[in-house]
N, C-alpha and C positions, 0 to 999 in steps of 0.2 A: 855797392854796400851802403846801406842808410848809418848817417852817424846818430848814434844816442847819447845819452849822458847818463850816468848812474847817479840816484840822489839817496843816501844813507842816512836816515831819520833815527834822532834819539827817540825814549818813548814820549817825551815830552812835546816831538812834533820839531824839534830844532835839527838843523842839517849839521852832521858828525863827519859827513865824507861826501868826496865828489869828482868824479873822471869821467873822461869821455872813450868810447866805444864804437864800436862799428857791427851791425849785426849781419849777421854768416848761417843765420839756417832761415828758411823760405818758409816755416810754418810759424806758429808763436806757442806750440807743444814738446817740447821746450822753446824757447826765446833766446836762440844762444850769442852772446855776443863777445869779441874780440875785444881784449885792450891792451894796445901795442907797447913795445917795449921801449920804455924810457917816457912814458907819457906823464903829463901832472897827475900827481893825488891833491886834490883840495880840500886844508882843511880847517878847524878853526884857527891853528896854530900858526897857518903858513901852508906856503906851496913845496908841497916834497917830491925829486923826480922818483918815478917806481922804479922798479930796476928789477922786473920781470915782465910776462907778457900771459897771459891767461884766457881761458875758452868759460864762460860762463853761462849757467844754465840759470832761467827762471822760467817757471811753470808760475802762470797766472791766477790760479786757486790753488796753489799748494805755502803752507808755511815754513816752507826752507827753501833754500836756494845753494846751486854746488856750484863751486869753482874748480878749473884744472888750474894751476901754478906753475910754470916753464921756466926755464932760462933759456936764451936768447938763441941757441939752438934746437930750441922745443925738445930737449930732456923734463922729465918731470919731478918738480920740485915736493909737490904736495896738491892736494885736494884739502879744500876749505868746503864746513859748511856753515848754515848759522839759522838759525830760527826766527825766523819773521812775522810779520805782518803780510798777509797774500799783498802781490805788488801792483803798483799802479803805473798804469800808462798814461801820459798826459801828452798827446804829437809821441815827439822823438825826445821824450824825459821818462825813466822807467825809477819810480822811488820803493821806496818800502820803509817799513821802521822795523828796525834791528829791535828784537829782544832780549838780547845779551847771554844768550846761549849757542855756543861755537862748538867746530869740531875741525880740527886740523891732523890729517891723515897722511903723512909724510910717503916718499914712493915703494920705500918699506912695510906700510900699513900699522906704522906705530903711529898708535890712536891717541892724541890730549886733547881734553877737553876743556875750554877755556869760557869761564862763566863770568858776568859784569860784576864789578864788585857791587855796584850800587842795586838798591829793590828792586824786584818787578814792581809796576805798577800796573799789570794788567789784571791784576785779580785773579791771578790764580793759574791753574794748568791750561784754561780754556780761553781762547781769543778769538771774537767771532765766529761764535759756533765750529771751532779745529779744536780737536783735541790736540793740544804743543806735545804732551808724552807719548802719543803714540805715532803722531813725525818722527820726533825724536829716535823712539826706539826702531822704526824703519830705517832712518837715518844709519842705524850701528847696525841692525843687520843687511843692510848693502854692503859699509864695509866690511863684516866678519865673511861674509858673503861672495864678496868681489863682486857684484853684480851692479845695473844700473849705472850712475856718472862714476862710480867707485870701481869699475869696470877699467882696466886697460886702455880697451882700445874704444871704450863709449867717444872719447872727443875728436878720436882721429881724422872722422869726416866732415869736422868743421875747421880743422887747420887750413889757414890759407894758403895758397898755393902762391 
């Protein structure tokens, strides 16, 4: 498994967050990568241990990205997702810039929605020719849905072994 590193971009282009990964699917449709439990989160404040382990999906032209959320018996905590900037590859560095619109889906499928307090500053619903509102509302109907990373058993076959 290649190690990567995850780089979390405010929109101002400054780094918000930072871990390292391991990736676990052989294609890059989705890009799914592993971050084990008890690894650093790096961030401006300091180094914090996580204290979960997650299966993460990034699609290279799409503006969101999903996580699966475990505890350390791979029980499932929650599905996160968040609205992006499509992400970049740099080697074994995968960044994006967070737009500060979240979606946290507990294993219940009770839905909050968690937005930045601060502005957009991307001008609007549109970022690089994507429309953000209608990820968005894909986004809600996978989970009303259950279908796609909001799916059950979508992560199952990238659990490691």
């Amino acid at each position: 498994m290649d190690n990567f590193t995850v780089r979390i971009l405010n929109q101002a282009g400054a780094e918000k967050q930072r871990w390292d990964t391991k990736m676990v699917s052989g294609d890059h449709n989705p890009l799914v990568l592993f971050g084990d439990w008890k690894r650093a989160l790096h961030t401006k404040v300091g180094e914090v241990p996580v204290q979960n382990q997650t299966l993460e999906c990034y699609w290279l032209e799409q503006p969101y990205t999903v996580s699966a959320i475990y505890d350390q018996d791979w029980k499932l905590r929650e599905y996160y997702a968040r609205l992006i900037k499509p992400v970049e590859l740099q080697g074994n560095v995968l960044q994006y810039v967070d737009l500060g619109r979240h979606l946290s889906v507990k294993s219940d499928y009770e839905v909050r929605v968690i937005e930045d307090a601060s502005p957009s500053s991307n001008g609007g619903a549109k970022t690089d020719h994507v429309d953000l509102e209608a990820a968005w509302e894909m986004l809600l109907d996978s989970v009303e849905e259950r279908t796609g990373p909001f799916e059950l058993a979508f992560f199952d076959i990238y659990k490691p072994k």
